[in-house]
C-alpha positions as a Markdown table, in Angstrom:
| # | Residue | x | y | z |
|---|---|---|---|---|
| 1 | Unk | 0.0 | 0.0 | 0.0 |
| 2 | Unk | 1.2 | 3.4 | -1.1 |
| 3 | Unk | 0.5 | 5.5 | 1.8 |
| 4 | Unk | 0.6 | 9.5 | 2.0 |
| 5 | Unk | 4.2 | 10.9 | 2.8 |
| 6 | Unk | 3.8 | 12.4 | 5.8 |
| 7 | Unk | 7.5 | 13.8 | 5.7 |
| 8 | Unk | 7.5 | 16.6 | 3.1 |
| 9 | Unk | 10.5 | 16.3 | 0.6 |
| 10 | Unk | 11.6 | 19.9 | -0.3 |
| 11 | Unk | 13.1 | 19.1 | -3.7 |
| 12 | Unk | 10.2 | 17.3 | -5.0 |
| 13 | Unk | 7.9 | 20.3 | -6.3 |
| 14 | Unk | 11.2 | 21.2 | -8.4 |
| 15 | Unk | 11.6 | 17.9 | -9.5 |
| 16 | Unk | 8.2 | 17.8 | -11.1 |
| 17 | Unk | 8.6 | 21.2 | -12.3 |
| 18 | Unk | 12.1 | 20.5 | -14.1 |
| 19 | Unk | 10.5 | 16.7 | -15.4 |
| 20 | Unk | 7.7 | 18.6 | -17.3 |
| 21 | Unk | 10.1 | 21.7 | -18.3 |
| 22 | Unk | 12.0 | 19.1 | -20.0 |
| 23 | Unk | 9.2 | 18.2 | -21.5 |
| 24 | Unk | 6.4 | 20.7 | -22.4 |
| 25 | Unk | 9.2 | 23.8 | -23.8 |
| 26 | Unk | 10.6 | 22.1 | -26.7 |
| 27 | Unk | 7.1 | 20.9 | -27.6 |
| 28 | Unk | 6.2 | 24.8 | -27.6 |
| 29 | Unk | 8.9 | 25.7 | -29.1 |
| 30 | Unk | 7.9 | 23.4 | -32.1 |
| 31 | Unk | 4.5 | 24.7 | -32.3 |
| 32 | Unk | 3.3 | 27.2 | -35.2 |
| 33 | Unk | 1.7 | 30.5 | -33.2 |
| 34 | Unk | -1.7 | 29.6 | -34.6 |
| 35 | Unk | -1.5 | 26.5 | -32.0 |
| 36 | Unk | -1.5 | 29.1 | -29.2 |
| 37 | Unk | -4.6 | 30.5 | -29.9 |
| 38 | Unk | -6.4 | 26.8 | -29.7 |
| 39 | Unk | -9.2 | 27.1 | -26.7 |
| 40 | Unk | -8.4 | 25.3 | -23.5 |
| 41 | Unk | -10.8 | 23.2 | -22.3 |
| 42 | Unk | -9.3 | 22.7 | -19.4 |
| 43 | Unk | -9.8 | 26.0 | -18.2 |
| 44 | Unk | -12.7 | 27.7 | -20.1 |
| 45 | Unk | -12.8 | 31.1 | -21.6 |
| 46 | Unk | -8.7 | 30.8 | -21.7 |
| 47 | Unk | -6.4 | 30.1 | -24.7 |
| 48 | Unk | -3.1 | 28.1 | -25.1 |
| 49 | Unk | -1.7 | 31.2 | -24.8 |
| 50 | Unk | -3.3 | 32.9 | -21.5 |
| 51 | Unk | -2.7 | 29.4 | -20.0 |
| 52 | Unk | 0.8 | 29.2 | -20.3 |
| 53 | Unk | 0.9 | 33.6 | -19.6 |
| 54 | Unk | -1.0 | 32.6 | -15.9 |
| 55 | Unk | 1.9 | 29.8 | -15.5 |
| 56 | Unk | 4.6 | 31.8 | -16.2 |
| 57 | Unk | 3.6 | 34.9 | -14.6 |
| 58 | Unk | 2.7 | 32.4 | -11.0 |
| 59 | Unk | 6.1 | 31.0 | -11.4 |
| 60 | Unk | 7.7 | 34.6 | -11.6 |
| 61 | Unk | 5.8 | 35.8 | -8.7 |
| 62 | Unk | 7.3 | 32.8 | -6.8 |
| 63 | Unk | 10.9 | 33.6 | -7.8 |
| 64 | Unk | 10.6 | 37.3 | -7.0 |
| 65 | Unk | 8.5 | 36.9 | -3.9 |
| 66 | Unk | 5.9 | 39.4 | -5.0 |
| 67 | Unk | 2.5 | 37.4 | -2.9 |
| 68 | Unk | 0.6 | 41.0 | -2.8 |
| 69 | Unk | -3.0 | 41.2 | -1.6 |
| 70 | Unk | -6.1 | 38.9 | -3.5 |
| 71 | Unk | -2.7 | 37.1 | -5.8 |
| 72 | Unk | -3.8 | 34.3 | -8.0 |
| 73 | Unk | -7.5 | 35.6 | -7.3 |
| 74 | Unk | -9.6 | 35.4 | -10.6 |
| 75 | Unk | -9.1 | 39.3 | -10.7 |
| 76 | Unk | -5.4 | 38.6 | -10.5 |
| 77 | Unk | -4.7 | 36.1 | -12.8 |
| 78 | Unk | -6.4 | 38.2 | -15.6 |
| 79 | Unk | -4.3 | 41.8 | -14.8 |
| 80 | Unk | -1.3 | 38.5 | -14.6 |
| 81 | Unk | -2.1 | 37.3 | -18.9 |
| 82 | Unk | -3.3 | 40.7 | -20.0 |
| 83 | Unk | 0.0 | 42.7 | -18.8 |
| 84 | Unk | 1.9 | 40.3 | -20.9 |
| 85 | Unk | -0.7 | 40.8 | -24.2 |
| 86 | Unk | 1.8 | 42.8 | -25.7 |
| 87 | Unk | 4.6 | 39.8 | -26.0 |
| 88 | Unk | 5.3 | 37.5 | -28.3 |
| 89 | Unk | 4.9 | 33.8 | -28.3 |
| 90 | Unk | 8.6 | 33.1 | -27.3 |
| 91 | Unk | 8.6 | 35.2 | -24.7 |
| 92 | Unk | 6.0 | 33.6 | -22.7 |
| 93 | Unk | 7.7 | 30.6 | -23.3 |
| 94 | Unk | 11.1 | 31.9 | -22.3 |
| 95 | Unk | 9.3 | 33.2 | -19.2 |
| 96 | Unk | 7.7 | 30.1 | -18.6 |
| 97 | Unk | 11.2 | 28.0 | -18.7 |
| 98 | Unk | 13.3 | 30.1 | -16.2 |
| 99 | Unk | 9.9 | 30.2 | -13.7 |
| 100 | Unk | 10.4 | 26.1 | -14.3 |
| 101 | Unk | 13.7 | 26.1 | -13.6 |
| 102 | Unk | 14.0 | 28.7 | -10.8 |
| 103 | Unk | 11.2 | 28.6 | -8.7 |
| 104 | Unk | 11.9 | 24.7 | -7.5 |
| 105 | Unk | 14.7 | 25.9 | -5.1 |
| 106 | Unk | 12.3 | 28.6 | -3.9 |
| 107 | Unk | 9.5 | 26.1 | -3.2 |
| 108 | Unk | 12.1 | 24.0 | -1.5 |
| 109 | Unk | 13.3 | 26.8 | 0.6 |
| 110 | Unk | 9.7 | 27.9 | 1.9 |
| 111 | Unk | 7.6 | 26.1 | 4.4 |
| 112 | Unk | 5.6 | 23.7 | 2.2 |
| 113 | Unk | 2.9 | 26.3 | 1.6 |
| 114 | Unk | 3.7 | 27.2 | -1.8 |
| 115 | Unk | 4.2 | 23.0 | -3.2 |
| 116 | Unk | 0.7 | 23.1 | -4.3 |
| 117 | Unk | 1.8 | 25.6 | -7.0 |
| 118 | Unk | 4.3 | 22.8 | -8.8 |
| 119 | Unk | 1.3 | 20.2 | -8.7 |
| 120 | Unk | -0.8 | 23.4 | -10.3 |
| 121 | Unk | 1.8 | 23.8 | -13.3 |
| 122 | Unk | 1.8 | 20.9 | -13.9 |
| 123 | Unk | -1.8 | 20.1 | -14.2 |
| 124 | Unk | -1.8 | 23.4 | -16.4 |
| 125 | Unk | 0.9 | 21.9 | -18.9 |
| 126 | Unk | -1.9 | 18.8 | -19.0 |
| 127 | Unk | -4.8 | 21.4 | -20.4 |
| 128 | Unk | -1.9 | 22.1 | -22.8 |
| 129 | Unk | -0.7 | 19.0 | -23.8 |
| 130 | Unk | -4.7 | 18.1 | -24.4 |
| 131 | Unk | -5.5 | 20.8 | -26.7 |
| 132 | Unk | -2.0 | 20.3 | -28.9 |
| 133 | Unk | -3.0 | 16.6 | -28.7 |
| 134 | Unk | 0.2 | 15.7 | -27.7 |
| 135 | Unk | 0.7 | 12.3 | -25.5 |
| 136 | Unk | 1.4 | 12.8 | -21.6 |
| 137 | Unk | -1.9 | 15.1 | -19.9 |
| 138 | Unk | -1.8 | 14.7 | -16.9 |
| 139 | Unk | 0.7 | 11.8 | -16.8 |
| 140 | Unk | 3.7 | 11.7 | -18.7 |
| 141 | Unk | 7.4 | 11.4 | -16.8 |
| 142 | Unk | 5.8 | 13.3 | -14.2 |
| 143 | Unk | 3.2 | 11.5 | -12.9 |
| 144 | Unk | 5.1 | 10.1 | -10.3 |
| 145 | Unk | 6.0 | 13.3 | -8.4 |
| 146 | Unk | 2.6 | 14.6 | -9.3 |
| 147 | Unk | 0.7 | 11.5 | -7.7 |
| 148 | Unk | 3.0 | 11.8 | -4.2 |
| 149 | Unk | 2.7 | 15.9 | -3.8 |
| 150 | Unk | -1.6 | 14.9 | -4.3 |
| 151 | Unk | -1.5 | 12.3 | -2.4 |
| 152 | Unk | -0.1 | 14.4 | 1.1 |
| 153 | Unk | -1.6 | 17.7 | -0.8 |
| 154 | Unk | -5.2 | 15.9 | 0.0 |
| 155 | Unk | -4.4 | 14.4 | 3.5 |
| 156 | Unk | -3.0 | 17.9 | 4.1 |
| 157 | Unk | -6.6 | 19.4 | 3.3 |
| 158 | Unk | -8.6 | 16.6 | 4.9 |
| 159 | Unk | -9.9 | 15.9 | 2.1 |
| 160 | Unk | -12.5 | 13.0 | 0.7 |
| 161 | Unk | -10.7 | 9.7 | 2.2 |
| 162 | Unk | -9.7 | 7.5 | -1.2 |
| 163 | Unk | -8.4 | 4.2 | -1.5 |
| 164 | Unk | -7.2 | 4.3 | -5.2 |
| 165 | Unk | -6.3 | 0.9 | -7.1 |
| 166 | Unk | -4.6 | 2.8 | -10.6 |
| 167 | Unk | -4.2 | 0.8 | -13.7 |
| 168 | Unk | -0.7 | 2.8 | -14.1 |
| 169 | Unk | 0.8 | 1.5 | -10.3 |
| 170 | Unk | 1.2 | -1.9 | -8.9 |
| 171 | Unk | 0.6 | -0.5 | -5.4 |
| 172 | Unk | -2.5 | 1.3 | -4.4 |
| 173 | Unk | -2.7 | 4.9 | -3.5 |
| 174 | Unk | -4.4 | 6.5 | -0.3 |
| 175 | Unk | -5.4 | 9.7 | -0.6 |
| 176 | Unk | -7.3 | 12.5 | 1.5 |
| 177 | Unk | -7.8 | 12.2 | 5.4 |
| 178 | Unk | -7.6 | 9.0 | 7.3 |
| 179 | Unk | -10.7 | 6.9 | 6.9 |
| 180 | Unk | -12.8 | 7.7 | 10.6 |
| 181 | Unk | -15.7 | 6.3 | 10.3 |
| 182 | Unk | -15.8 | 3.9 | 7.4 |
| 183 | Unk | -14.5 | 2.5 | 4.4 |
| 184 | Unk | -12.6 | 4.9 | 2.6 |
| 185 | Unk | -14.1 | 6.0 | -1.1 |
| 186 | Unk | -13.1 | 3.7 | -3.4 |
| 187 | Unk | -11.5 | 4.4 | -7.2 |
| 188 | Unk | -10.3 | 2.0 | -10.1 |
| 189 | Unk | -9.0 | 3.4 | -13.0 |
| 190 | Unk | -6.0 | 4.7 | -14.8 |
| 191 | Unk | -3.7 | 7.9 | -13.2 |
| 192 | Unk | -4.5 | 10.2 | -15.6 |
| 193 | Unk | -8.2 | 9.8 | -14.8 |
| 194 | Unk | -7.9 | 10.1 | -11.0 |
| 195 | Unk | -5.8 | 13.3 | -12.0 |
| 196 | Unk | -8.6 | 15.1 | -14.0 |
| 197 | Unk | -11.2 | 14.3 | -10.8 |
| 198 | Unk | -9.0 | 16.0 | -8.5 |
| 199 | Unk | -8.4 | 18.8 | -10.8 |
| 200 | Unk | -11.8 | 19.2 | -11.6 |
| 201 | Unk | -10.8 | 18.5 | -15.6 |
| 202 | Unk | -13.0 | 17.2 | -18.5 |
| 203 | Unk | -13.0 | 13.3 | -18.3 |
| 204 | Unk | -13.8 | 12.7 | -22.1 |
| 205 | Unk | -15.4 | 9.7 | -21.5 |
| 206 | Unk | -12.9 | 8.0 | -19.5 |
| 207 | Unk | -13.6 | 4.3 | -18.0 |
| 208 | Unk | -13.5 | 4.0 | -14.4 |
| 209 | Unk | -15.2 | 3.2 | -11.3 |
| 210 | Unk | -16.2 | 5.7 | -8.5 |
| 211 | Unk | -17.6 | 4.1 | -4.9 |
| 212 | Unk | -18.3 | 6.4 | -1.9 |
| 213 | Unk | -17.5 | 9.7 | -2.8 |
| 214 | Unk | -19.2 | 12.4 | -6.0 |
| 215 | Unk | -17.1 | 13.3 | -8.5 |
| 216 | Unk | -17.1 | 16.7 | -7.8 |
| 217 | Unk | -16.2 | 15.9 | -4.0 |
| 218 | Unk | -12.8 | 15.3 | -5.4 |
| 219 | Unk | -12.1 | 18.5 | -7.0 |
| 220 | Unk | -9.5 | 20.3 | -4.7 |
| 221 | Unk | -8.8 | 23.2 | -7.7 |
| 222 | Unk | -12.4 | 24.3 | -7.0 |
């Protein structure tokens, strides 16, 4: 049984971050600019573009330790994508790769408050790699790291107690708060999917099996 770390390792937001740098920069890099205007549909009423422009400009925000009043508020994020209307394609992506490869050490430095934002990059290079159609949303090399920073993430919140059995693992994951008074929820079904629950993502039709909990009891992104 896979249980929740209860030990917090510092580097492991800035491993995840520099696995799916690696990754998702050269596929951007590759892409024609048309591609960046694509819909997400991972996070509605947002492009490619203002996806990757709310990444980069969290990531920045970590590295310079600007956390002003109402940050990464709705209101926030938008004055984040439009202040950077004005730059190119390349420059976002530049952006985004320094934020990817500076902000682990930051992360790893603070008290554990600001990991959720690596598991929050990388659920946001998933909406991308979806829309390009590229393999790896919310998997890839990264899926790992991701999957450990959820799993104490959730027991951190108290969240829904979930005993999942993943297609992807040979040992089962627990997730959420320790089951108190009852079975846990029970989940079967591939990684990828037990990601896009959590993150409150389009399951297009995925196979699984959900048993004592709602879908959107899951979501810890809403």
């Amino acid at each position: 049984m896979t249980e929740t770390q209860e030990v917090r390792d510092p580097e492991l937001p800035g491993r995840l971050l520099a696995t799916e740098r690696d990754a998702l920069v050269p596929l951007l890099r590759s892409r024609p600019d048309a591609d960046f205007a694509l819909p997400s549909a991972g996070c509605p009423g947002w492009s490619v573009r203002d996806v990757l422009a709310h990444c980069s400009a969290v990531l920045t925000r970590v590295v310079e330790n600007r956390f002003e009043a109402g940050v990464f508020s709705p209101e926030s994020n938008e004055r984040d994508i439009a202040e950077r209307a004005g730059w190119t394609n390349a420059r976002v992506v530049d952006e985004l790769e320094r934020g990817m490869t500076e902000a682990g050490p930051v992360i790893a430095g603070s008290d554990g408050s600001l990991d959720a934002i690596a598991l929050g990059e990388w659920v946001h290079a998933g909406d991308v790699r979806e829309v390009l159609g590229a393999p790896g949303a919310y998997a890839g090399a990264g899926l790992p790291h991701a999957l450990t920073l959820l799993a104490r993430l959730t027991r951190q919140k108290e969240h829904v107690p979930l005993h999942a059995d993943l297609d992807d693992l040979d040992e089962p994951l627990r997730l959420g708060a320790p089951a108190a008074d009852g079975p846990p929820a029970r989940y079967i079904g591939d990684a990828a999917t037990l990601v896009r629950l959590y993150a409150g993502r389009p399951l297009n039709g995925a196979s699984y099996e959900l048993a004592g909990a709602r879908e959107e009891e899951l979501n810890i992104f809403g």
